[in-house]
C-alpha positions as CSV (number, residue, x, y, z in Angstrom):
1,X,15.7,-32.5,2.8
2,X,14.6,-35.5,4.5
3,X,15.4,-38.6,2.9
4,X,14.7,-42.8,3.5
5,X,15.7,-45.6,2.2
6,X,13.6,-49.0,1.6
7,X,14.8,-52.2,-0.4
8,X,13.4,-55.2,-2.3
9,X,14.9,-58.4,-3.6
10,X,15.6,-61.5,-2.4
11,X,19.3,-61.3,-0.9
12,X,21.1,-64.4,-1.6
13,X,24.9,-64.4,-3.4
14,X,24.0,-64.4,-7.5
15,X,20.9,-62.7,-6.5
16,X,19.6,-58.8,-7.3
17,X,18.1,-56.0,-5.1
18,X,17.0,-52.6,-5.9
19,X,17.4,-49.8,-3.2
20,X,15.2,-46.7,-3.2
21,X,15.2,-43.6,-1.7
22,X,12.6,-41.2,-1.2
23,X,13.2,-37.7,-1.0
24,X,11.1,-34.5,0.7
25,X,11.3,-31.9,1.8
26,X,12.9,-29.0,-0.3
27,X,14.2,-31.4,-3.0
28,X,14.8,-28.4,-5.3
29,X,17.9,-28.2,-3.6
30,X,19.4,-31.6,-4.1
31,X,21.9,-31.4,-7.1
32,X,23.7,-34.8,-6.4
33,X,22.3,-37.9,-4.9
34,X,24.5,-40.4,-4.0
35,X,24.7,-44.2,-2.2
36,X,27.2,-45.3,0.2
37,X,27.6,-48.0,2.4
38,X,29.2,-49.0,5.6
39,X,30.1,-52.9,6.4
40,X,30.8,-53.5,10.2
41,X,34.7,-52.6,11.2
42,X,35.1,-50.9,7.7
43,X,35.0,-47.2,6.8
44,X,32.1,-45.9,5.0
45,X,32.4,-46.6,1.0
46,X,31.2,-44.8,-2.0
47,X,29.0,-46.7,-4.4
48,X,27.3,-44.6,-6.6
49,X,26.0,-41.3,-7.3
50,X,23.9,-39.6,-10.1
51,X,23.2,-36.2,-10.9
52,X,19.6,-34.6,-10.3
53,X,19.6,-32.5,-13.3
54,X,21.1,-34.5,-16.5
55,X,21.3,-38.0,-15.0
56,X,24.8,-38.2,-15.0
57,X,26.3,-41.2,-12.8
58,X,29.2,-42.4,-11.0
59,X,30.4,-46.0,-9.6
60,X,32.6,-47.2,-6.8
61,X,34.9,-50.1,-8.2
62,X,33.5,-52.6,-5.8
63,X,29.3,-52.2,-7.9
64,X,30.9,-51.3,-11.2
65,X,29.8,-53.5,-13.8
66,X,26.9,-54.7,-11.8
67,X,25.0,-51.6,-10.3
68,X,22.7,-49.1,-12.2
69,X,21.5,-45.7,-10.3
70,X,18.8,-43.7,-11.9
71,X,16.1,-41.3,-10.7
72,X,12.6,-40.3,-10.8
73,X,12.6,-36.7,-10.1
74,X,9.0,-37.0,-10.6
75,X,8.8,-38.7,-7.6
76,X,12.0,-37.5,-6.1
77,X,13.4,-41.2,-5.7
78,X,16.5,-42.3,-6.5
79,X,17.6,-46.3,-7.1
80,X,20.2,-48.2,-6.6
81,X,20.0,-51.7,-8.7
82,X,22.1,-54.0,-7.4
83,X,22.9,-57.8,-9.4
84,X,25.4,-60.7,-9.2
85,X,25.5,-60.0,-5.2
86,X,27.9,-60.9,-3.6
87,X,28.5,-62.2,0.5
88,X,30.4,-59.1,0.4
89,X,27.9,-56.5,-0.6
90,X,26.3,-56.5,3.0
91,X,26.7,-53.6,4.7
92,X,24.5,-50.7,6.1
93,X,23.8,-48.4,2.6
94,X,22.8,-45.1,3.5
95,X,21.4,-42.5,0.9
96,X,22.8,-39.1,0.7
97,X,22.1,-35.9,-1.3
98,X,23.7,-32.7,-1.9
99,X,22.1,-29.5,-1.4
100,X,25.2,-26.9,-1.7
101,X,27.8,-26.5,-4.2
102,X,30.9,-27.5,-2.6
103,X,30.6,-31.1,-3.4
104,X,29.5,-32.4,-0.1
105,X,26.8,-35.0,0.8
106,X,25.2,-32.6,4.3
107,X,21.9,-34.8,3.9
108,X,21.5,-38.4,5.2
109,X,18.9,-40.8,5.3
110,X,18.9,-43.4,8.5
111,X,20.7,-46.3,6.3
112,X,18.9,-50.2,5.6
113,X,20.7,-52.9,6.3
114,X,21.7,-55.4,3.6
115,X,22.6,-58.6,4.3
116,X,23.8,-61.1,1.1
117,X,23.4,-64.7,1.9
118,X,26.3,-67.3,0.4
Protein backbone atom coordinates (compact mmCIF):
# COMPACT_ATOMS: atom_id res chain seq x y z
CA UNK A 1 0.00 0.00 0.00
CA UNK A 2 1.42 3.13 -1.10
CA UNK A 3 -0.03 6.12 0.36
CA UNK A 4 0.42 10.32 0.05
CA UNK A 5 -0.70 13.02 1.59
CA UNK A 6 -1.68 16.52 0.09
CA UNK A 7 -3.38 19.55 2.05
CA UNK A 8 -5.59 22.68 1.35
CA UNK A 9 -6.56 25.65 3.46
CA UNK A 10 -5.31 28.66 4.29
CA UNK A 11 -3.07 28.11 7.48
CA UNK A 12 -3.40 30.98 9.74
CA UNK A 13 -4.28 30.53 13.85
CA UNK A 14 -8.54 30.53 13.78
CA UNK A 15 -8.21 29.14 10.39
CA UNK A 16 -9.20 25.35 8.83
CA UNK A 17 -7.40 22.85 6.63
CA UNK A 18 -8.32 19.52 5.28
CA UNK A 19 -5.58 16.81 4.82
CA UNK A 20 -6.08 14.01 2.33
CA UNK A 21 -4.55 10.93 1.65
CA UNK A 22 -4.55 8.85 -1.16
CA UNK A 23 -4.26 5.27 -1.08
CA UNK A 24 -3.04 2.44 -3.74
CA UNK A 25 -1.92 -0.17 -4.13
CA UNK A 26 -3.62 -3.32 -2.46
CA UNK A 27 -5.95 -1.09 -0.38
CA UNK A 28 -8.04 -4.28 0.35
CA UNK A 29 -5.81 -4.74 2.99
CA UNK A 30 -5.94 -1.52 4.90
CA UNK A 31 -8.41 -2.09 7.94
CA UNK A 32 -7.35 1.15 10.00
CA UNK A 33 -6.21 4.38 8.66
CA UNK A 34 -4.92 6.72 10.84
CA UNK A 35 -3.07 10.47 11.09
CA UNK A 36 -0.19 11.35 13.21
CA UNK A 37 1.94 14.09 13.37
CA UNK A 38 5.45 15.04 14.41
CA UNK A 39 6.42 18.77 15.57
CA UNK A 40 10.21 19.42 15.54
CA UNK A 41 12.09 18.19 18.98
CA UNK A 42 8.68 16.34 19.93
CA UNK A 43 7.84 12.61 19.60
CA UNK A 44 5.49 11.60 16.98
CA UNK A 45 1.63 12.16 18.22
CA UNK A 46 -1.59 10.42 17.49
CA UNK A 47 -4.35 12.43 15.98
CA UNK A 48 -6.88 10.48 14.55
CA UNK A 49 -7.76 7.31 13.06
CA UNK A 50 -10.95 5.80 11.42
CA UNK A 51 -11.88 2.45 10.51
CA UNK A 52 -11.98 1.30 6.75
CA UNK A 53 -14.93 -0.87 7.14
CA UNK A 54 -17.81 0.84 9.46
CA UNK A 55 -16.26 4.30 9.79
CA UNK A 56 -15.53 4.12 13.15
CA UNK A 57 -13.08 6.99 14.49
CA UNK A 58 -10.75 7.95 17.12
CA UNK A 59 -9.15 11.45 18.36
CA UNK A 60 -5.94 12.53 20.08
CA UNK A 61 -6.90 15.04 22.92
CA UNK A 62 -4.85 17.74 21.30
CA UNK A 63 -7.71 17.73 17.63
CA UNK A 64 -10.66 16.57 19.81
CA UNK A 65 -13.46 18.83 19.47
CA UNK A 66 -12.08 20.39 16.36
CA UNK A 67 -11.03 17.60 13.88
CA UNK A 68 -13.29 15.30 11.78
CA UNK A 69 -11.67 12.10 9.87
CA UNK A 70 -13.79 10.33 7.35
CA UNK A 71 -13.16 8.25 4.17
CA UNK A 72 -13.98 7.67 0.68
CA UNK A 73 -13.30 4.10 0.09
CA UNK A 74 -14.48 4.80 -3.25
CA UNK A 75 -11.65 6.55 -3.87
CA UNK A 76 -9.47 5.04 -1.17
CA UNK A 77 -8.80 8.58 0.45
CA UNK A 78 -9.01 9.33 3.79
CA UNK A 79 -9.37 13.23 5.43
CA UNK A 80 -8.34 14.87 8.11
CA UNK A 81 -10.45 18.27 8.68
CA UNK A 82 -8.81 20.36 10.79
CA UNK A 83 -10.56 23.95 12.32
CA UNK A 84 -9.90 26.58 15.08
CA UNK A 85 -5.97 25.99 14.25
CA UNK A 86 -3.90 26.65 16.39
CA UNK A 87 0.26 28.04 16.25
CA UNK A 88 0.54 24.76 17.76
CA UNK A 89 -0.91 22.36 15.23
CA UNK A 90 2.30 22.72 12.97
CA UNK A 91 4.04 19.82 12.72
CA UNK A 92 4.95 17.22 9.90
CA UNK A 93 1.41 14.87 9.73
CA UNK A 94 2.09 11.71 8.21
CA UNK A 95 -0.67 9.28 7.09
CA UNK A 96 -0.58 5.69 8.05
CA UNK A 97 -2.69 2.55 7.47
CA UNK A 98 -2.93 -0.87 8.79
CA UNK A 99 -2.75 -3.83 6.77
CA UNK A 100 -2.40 -6.73 9.58
CA UNK A 101 -4.27 -7.48 12.57
CA UNK A 102 -2.05 -6.76 15.36
CA UNK A 103 -2.96 -3.22 15.66
CA UNK A 104 0.04 -1.68 14.03
CA UNK A 105 0.34 1.21 11.52
CA UNK A 106 3.44 -0.86 8.99
CA UNK A 107 2.37 1.63 6.05
CA UNK A 108 3.55 5.26 5.83
CA UNK A 109 3.09 7.90 3.58
CA UNK A 110 6.21 10.59 3.20
CA UNK A 111 4.39 13.21 5.68
CA UNK A 112 3.29 17.26 4.54
CA UNK A 113 4.33 19.85 6.45
CA UNK A 114 1.92 22.06 8.26
CA UNK A 115 2.78 25.17 9.33
CA UNK A 116 -0.20 27.52 11.43
CA UNK A 117 0.58 31.16 11.32
CA UNK A 118 -0.34 33.34 14.74
Amino acid sequence: VQLVESVVGLVQAGGSLRLSCAASGRTGSMHTMGWFRQAPGKEREFVASIWWSGGMTYYGDSVKGRSTISRDNAKGTVYLQMNSLKPEDTAVYYCAAQTQTNGRYDCWGQGTQVTVSS
